[in-house]
Backbone and ligand atoms as CSV (ligand in chain L), in Angstrom:
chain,resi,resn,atom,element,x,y,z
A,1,UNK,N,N,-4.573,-12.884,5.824
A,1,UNK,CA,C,-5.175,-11.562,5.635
A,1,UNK,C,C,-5.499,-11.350,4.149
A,2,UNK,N,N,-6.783,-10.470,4.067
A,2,UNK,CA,C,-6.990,-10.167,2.567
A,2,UNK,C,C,-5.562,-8.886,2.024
A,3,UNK,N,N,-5.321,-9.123,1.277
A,3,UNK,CA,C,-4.522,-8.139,0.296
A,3,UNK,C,C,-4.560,-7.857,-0.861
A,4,UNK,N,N,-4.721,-6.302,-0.983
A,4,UNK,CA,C,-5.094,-6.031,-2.637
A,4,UNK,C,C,-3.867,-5.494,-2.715
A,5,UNK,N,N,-3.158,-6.097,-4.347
A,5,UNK,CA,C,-2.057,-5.517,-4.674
A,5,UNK,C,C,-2.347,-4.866,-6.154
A,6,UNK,N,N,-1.548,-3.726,-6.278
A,6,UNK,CA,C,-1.199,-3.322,-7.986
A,6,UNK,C,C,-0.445,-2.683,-7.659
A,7,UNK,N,N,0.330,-2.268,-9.178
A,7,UNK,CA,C,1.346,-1.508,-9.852
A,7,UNK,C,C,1.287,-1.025,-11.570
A,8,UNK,N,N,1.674,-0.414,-11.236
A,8,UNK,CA,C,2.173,0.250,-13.377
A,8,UNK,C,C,3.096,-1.005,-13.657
A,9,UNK,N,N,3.796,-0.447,-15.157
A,9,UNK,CA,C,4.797,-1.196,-15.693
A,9,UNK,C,C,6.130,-1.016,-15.241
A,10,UNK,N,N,6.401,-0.088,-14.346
A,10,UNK,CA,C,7.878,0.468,-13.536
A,10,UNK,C,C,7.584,-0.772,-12.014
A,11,UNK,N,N,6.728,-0.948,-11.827
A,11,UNK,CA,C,6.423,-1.815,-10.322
A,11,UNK,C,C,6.348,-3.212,-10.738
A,12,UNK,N,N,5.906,-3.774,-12.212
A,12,UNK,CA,C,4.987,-4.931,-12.470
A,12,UNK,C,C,6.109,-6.154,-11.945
A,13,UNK,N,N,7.630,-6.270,-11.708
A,13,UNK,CA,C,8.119,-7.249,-11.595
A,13,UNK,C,C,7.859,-7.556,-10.300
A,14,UNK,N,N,8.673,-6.364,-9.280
A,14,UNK,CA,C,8.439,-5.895,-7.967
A,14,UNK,C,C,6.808,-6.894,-7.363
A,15,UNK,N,N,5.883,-6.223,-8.068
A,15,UNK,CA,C,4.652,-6.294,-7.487
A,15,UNK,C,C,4.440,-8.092,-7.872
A,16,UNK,N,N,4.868,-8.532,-8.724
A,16,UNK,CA,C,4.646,-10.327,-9.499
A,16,UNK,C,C,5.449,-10.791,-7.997
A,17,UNK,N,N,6.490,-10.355,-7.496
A,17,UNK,CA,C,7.385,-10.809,-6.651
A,17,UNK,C,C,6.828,-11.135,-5.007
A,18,UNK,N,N,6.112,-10.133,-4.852
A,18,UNK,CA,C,5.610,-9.264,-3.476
A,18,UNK,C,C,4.394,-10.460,-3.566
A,19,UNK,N,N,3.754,-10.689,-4.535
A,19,UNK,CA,C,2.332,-11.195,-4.786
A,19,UNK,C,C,2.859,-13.225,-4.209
A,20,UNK,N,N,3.780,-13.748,-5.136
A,20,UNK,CA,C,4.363,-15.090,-4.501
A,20,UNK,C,C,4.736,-14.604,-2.679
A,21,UNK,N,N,5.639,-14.006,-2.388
A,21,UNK,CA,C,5.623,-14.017,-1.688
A,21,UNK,C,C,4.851,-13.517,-0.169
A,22,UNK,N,N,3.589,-13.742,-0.878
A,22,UNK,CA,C,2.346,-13.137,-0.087
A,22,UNK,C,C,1.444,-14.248,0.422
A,23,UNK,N,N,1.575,-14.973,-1.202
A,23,UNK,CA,C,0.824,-16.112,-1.373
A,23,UNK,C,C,1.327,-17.602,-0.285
A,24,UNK,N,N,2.903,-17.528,-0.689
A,24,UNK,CA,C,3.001,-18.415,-0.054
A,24,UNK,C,C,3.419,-18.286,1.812
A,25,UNK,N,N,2.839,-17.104,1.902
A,25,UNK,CA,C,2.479,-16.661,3.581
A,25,UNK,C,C,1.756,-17.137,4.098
A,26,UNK,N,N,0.655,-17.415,3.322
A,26,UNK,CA,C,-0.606,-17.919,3.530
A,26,UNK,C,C,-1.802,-16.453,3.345
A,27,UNK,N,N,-1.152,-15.339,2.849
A,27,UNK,CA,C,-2.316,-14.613,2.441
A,27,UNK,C,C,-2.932,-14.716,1.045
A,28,UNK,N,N,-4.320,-14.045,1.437
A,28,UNK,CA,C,-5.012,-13.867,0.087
A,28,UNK,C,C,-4.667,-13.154,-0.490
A,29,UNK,N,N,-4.503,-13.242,-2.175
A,29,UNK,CA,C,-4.031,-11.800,-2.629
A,29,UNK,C,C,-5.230,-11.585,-3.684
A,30,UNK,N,N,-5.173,-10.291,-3.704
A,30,UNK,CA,C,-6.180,-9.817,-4.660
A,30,UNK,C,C,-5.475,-8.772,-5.651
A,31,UNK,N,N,-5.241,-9.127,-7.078
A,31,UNK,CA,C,-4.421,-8.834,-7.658
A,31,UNK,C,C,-5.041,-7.376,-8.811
A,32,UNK,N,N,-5.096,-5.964,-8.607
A,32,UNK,CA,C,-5.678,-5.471,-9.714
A,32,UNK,C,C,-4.616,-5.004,-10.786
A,33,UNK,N,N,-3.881,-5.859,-11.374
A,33,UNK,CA,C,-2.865,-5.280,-12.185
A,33,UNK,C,C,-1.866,-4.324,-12.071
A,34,UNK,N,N,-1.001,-3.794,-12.955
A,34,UNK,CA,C,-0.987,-3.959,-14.425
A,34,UNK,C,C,-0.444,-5.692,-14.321
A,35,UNK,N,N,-1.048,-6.269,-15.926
A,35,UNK,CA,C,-0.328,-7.819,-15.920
A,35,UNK,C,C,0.652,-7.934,-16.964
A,36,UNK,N,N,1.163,-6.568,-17.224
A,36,UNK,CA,C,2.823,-6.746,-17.879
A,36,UNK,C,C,3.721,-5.629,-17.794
A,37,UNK,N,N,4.944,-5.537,-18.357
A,37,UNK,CA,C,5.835,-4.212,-18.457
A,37,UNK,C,C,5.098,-3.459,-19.462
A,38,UNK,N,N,3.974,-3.572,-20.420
A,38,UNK,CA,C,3.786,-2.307,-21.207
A,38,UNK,C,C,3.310,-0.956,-20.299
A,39,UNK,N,N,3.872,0.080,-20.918
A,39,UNK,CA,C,3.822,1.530,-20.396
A,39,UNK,C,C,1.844,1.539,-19.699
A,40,UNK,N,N,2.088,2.486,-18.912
A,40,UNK,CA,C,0.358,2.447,-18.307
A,40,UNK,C,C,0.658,3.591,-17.235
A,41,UNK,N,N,-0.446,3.513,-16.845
A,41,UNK,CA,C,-0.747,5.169,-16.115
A,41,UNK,C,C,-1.094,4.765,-14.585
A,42,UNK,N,N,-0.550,5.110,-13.415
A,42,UNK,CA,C,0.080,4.473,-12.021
A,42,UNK,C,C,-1.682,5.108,-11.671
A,43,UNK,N,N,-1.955,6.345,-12.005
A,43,UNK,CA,C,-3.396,6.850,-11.053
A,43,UNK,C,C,-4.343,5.167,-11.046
A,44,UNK,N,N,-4.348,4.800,-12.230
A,44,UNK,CA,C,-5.769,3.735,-12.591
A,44,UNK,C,C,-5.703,2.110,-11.191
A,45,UNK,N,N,-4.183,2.191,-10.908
A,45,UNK,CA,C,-4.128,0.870,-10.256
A,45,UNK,C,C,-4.246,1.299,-8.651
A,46,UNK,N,N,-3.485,2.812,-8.435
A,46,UNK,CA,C,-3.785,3.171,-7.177
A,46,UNK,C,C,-5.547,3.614,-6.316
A,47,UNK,N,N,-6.184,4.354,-7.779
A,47,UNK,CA,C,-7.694,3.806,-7.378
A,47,UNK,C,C,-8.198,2.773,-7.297
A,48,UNK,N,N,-7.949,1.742,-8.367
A,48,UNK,CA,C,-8.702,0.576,-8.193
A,48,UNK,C,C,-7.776,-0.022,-6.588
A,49,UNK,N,N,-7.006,0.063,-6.101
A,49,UNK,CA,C,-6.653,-0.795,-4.709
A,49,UNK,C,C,-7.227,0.287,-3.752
A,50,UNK,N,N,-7.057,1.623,-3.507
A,50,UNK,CA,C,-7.874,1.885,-2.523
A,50,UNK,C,C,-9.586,1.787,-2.518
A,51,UNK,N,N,-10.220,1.592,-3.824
A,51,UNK,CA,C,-11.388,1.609,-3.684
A,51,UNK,C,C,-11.669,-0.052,-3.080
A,52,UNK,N,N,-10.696,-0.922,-3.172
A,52,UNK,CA,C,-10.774,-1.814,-2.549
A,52,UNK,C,C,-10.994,-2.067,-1.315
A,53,UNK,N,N,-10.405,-0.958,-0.639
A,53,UNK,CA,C,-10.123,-0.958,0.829
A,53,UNK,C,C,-11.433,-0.194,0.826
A,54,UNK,N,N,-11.728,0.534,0.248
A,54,UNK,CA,C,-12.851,1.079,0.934
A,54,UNK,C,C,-13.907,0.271,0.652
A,55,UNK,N,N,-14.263,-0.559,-0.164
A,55,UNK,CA,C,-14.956,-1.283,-0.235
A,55,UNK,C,C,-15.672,-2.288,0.324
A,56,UNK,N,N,-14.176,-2.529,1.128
A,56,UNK,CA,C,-14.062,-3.866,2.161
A,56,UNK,C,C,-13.687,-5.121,1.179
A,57,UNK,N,N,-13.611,-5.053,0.367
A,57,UNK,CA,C,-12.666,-6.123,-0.741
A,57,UNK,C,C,-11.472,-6.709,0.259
A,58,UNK,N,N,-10.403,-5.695,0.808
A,58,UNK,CA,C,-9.177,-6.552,1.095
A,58,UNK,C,C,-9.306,-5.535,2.532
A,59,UNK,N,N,-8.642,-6.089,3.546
A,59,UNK,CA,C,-7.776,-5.080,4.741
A,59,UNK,C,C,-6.919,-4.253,4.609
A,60,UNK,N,N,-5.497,-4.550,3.494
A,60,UNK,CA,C,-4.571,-3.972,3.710
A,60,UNK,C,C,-4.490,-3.737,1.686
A,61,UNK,N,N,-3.851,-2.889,1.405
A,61,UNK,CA,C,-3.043,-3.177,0.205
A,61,UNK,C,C,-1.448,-2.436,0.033
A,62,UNK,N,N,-0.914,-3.094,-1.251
A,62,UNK,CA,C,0.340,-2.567,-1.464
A,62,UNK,C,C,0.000,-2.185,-3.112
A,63,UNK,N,N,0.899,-1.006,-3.377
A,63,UNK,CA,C,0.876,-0.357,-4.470
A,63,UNK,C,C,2.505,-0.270,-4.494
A,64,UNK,N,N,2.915,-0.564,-6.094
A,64,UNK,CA,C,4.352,-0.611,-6.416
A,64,UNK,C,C,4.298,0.506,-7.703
A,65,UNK,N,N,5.535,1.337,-8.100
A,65,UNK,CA,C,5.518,2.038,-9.296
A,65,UNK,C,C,6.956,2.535,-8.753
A,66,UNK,N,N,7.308,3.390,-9.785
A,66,UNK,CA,C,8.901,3.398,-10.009
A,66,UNK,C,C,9.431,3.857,-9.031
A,67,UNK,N,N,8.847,4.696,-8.064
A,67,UNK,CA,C,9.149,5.508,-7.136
A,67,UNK,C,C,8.246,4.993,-4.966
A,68,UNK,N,N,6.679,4.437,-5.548
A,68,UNK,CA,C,6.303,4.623,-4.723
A,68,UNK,C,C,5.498,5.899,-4.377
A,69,UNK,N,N,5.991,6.951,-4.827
A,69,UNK,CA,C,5.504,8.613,-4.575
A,69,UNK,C,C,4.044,8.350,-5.502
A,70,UNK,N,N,4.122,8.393,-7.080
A,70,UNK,CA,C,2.790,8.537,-7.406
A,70,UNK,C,C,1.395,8.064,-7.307
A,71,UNK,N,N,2.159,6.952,-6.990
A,71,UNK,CA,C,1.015,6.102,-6.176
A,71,UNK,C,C,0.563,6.225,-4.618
A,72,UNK,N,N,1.179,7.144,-4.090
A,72,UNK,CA,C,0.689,7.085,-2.754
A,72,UNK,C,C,0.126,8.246,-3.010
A,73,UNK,N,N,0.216,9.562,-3.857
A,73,UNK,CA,C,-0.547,10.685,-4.175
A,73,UNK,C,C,-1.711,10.460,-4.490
A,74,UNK,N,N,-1.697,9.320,-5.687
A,74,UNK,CA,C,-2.860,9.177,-6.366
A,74,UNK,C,C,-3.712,8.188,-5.365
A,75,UNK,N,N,-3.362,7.127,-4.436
A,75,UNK,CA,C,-4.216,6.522,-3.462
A,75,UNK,C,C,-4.698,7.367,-2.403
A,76,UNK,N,N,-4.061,8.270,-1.961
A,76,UNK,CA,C,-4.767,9.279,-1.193
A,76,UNK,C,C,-6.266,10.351,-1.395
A,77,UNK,N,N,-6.036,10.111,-2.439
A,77,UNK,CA,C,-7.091,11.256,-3.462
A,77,UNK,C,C,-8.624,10.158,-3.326
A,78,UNK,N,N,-8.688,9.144,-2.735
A,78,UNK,CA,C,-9.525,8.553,-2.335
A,78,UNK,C,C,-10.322,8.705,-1.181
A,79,UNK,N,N,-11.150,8.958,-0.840
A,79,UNK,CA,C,-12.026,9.303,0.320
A,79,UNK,C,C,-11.923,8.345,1.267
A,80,UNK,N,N,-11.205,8.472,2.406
A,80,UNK,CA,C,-11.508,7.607,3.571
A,80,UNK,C,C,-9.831,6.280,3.612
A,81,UNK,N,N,-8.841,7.076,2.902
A,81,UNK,CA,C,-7.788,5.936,2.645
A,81,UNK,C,C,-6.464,6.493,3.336
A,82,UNK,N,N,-5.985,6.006,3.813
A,82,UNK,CA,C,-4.073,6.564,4.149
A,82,UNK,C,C,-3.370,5.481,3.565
A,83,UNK,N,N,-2.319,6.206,2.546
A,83,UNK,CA,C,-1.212,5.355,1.927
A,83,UNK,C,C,-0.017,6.302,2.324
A,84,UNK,N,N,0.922,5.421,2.224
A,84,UNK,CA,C,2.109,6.159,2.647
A,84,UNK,C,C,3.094,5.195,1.951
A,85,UNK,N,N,3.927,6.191,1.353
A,85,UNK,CA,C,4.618,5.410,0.394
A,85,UNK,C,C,6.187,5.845,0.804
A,86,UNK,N,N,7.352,4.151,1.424
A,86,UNK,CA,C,8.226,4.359,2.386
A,86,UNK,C,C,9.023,3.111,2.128
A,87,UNK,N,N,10.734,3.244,2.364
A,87,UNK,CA,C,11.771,2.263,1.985
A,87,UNK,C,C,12.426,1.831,2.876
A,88,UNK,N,N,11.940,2.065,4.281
A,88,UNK,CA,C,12.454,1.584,5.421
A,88,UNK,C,C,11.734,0.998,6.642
A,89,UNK,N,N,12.408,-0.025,7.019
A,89,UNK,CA,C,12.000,-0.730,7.991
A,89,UNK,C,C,10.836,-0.030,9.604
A,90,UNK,N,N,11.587,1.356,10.236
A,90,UNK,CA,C,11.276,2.138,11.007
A,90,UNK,C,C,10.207,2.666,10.508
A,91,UNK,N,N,10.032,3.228,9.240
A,91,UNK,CA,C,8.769,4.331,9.159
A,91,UNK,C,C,7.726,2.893,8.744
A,92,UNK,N,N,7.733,1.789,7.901
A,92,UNK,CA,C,6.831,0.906,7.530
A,92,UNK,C,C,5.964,0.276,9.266
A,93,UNK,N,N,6.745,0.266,10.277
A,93,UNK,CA,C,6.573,-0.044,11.573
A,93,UNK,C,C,5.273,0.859,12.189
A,94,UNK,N,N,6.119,2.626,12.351
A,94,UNK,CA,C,5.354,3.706,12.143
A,94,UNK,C,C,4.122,3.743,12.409
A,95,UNK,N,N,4.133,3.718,10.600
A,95,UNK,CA,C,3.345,4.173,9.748
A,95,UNK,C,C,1.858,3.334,10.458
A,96,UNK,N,N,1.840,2.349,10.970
A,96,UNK,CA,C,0.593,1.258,10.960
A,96,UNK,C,C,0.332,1.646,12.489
A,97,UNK,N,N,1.634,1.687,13.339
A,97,UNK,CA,C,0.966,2.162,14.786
A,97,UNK,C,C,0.731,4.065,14.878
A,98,UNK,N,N,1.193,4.746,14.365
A,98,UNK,CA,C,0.437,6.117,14.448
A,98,UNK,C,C,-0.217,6.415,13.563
A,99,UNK,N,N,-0.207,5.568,12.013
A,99,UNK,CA,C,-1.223,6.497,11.284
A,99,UNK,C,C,-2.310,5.536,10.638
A,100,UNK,N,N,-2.433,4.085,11.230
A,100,UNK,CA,C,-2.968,3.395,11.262
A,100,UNK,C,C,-3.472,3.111,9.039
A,101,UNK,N,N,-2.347,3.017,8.591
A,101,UNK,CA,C,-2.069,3.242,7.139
A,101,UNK,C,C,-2.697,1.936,6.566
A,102,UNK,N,N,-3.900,2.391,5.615
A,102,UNK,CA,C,-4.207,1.124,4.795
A,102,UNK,C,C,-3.355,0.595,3.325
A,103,UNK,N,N,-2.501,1.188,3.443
A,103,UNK,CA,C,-1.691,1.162,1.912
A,103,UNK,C,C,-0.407,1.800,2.075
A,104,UNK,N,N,0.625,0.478,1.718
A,104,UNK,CA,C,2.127,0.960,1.871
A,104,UNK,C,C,2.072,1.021,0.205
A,105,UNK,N,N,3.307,1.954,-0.471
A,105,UNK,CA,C,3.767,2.398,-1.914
A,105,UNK,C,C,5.339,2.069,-1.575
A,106,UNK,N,N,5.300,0.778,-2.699
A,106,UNK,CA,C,6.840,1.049,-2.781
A,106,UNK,C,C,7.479,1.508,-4.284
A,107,UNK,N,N,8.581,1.629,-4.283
A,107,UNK,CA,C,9.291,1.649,-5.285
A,107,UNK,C,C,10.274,1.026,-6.021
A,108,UNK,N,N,10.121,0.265,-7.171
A,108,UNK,CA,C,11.254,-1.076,-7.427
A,108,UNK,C,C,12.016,-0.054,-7.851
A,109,UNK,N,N,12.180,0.874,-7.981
A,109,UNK,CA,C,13.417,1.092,-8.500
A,109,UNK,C,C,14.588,2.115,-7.833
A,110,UNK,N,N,13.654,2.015,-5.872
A,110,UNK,CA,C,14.066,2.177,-4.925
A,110,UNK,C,C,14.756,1.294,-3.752
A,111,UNK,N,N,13.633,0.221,-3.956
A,111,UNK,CA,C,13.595,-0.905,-3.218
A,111,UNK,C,C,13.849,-2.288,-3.565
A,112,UNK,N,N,14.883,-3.413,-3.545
A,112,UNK,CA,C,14.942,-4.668,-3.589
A,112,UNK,C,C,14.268,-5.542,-3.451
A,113,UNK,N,N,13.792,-6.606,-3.758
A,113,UNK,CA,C,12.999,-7.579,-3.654
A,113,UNK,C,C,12.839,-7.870,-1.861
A,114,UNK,N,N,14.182,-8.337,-1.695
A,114,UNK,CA,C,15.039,-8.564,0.028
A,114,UNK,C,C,14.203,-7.466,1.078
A,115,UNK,N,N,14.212,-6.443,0.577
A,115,UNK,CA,C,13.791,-5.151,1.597
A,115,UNK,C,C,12.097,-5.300,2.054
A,116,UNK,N,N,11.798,-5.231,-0.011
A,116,UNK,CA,C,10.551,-5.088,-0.024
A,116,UNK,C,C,9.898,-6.098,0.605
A,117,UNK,N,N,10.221,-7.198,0.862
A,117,UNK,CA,C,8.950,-8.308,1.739
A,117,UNK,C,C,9.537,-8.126,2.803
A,118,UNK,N,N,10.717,-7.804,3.685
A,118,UNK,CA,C,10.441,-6.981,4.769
A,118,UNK,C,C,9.561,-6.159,5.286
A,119,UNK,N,N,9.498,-4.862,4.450
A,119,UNK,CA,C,8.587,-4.130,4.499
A,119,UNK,C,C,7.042,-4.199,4.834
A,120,UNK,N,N,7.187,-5.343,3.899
A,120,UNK,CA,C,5.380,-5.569,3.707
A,120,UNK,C,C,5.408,-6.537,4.869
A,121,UNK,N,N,6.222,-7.521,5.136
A,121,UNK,CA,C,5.957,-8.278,6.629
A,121,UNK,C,C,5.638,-7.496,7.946
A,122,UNK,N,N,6.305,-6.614,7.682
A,122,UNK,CA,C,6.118,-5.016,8.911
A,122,UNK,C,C,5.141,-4.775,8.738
A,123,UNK,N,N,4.343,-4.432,7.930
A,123,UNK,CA,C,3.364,-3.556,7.510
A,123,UNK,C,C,2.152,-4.272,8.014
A,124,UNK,N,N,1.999,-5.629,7.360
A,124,UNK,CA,C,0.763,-6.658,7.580
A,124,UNK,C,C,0.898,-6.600,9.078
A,125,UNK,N,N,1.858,-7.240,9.899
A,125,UNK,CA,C,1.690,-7.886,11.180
A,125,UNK,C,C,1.666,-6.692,11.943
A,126,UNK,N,N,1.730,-5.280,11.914
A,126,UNK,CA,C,1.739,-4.555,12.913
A,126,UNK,C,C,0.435,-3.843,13.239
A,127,UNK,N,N,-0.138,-3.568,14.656
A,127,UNK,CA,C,-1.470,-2.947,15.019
A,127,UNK,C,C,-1.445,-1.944,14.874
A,128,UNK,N,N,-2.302,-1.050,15.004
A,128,UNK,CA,C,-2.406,0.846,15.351
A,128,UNK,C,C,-2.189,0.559,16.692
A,129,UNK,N,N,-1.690,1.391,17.202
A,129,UNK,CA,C,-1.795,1.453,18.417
A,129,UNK,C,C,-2.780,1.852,19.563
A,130,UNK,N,N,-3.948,3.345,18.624
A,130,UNK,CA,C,-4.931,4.166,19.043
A,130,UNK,C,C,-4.408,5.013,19.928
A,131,UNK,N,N,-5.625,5.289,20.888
A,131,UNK,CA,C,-5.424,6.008,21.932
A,131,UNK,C,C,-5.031,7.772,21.025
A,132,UNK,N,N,-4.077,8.646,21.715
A,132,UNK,CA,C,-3.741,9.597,20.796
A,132,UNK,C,C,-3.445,9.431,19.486
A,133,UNK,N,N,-3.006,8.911,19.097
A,133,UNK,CA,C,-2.968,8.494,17.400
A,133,UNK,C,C,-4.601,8.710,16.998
A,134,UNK,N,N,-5.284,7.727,17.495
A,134,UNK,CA,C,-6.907,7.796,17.236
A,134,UNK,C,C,-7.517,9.551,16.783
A,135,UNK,N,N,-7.047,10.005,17.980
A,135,UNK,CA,C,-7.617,11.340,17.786
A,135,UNK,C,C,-7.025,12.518,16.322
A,136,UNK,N,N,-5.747,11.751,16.273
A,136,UNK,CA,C,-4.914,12.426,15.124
A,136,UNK,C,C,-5.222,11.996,13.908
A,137,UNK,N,N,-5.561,10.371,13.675
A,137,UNK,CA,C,-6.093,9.913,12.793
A,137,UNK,C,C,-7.600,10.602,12.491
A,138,UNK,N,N,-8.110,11.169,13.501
A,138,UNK,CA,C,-9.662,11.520,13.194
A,138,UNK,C,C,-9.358,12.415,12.887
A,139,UNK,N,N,-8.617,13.397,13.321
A,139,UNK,CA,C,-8.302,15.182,12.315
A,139,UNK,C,C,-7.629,15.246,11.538
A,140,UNK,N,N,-7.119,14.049,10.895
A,140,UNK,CA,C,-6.609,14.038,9.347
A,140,UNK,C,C,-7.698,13.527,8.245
A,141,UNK,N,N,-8.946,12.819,8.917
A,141,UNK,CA,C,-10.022,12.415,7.987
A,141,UNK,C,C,-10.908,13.618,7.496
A,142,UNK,N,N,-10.970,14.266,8.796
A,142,UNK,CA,C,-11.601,15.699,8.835
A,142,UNK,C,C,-11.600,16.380,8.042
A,143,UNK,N,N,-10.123,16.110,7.504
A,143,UNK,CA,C,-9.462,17.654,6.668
A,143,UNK,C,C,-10.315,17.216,5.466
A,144,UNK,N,N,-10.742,15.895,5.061
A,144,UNK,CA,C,-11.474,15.834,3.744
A,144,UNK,C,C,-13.076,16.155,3.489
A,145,UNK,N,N,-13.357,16.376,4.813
A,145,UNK,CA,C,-14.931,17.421,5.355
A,145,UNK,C,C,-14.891,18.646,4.565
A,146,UNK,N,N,-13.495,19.318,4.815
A,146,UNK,CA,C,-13.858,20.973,4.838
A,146,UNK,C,C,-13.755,20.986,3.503
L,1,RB5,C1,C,6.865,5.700,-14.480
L,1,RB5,O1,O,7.896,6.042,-15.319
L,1,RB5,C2,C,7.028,6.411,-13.144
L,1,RB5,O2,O,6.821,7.784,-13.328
L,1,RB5,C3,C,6.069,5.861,-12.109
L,1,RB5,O3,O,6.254,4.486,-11.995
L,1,RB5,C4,C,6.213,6.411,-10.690
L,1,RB5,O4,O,7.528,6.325,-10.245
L,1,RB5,C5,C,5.593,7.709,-10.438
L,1,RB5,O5,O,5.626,8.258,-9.328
């Protein structure tokens, strides 16, 4: 699968980590930074990966930063994207069959290395489910009409 990944300098180890172990899955990764621990601003990496997705660049992406939270704020603020930013096994499952989520947010300084490619293994391999979800997914796109 295509995958676009980034993070700030609070995610950059996390996200170096997530990225090997993506690679040697056999996915593509598509990497938009940050490419070190210096300080940086989480909005710039969470646009550049959802504009990815909207682009059609990658299928899925992951966004890392200290928390996970600002980056799933700031990937949302994108037209046409669902990120959801989450540290457990159950909602990462979820998240892909009811809200059919193009972007999980984690947090290294929430989440373990161990957890986190759990997570993202959940995340990649699971379908939407549709059907009612579908219709819920369409009146949450909506809301960015009015
Ligand atoms: C950076 O210190 C931190 O604020 C950022 O990585 C993230 O956790 C924001 O939500």
């Amino acid at each position: 699968m295509k995958v676009v990944i980034g993070s700030d300098h609070a995610g950059y180890s996390l996200k170096e980590a997530i990225k090997k172990h993506l690679t040697e899955a056999g996915h593509e990764v598509c990497d938009k930074g940050t490419n070190d621990t210096s300080s940086c601003h989480y909005p710039i990496y969470a646009e550049a990966v959802a504009n990815a997705i909207v682009n059609g660049e990658a299928e899925r992406g992951i966004l890392v930063c200290g928390t996970g939270i600002g980056m799933s704020i700031a990937a949302n603020k994108v037209k046409g994207i669902r990120a959801a930013a989450l540290s457990d096994c159950f909602t990462a499952e979820a998240t892909r069959k009811h809200n059919d989520t193009h972007i999980i947010c984690l947090g290294e300084r929430t989440v373990g290395p161990g957890l986190a490619f759990k997570l993202v293994d959940i995340f990649l391999n699971t379908e939407f489910e549709g059907g009612r979800h579908q219709t819920r997914v369409d009146m949450m796109m909506e809301i960015e009409e009015k």
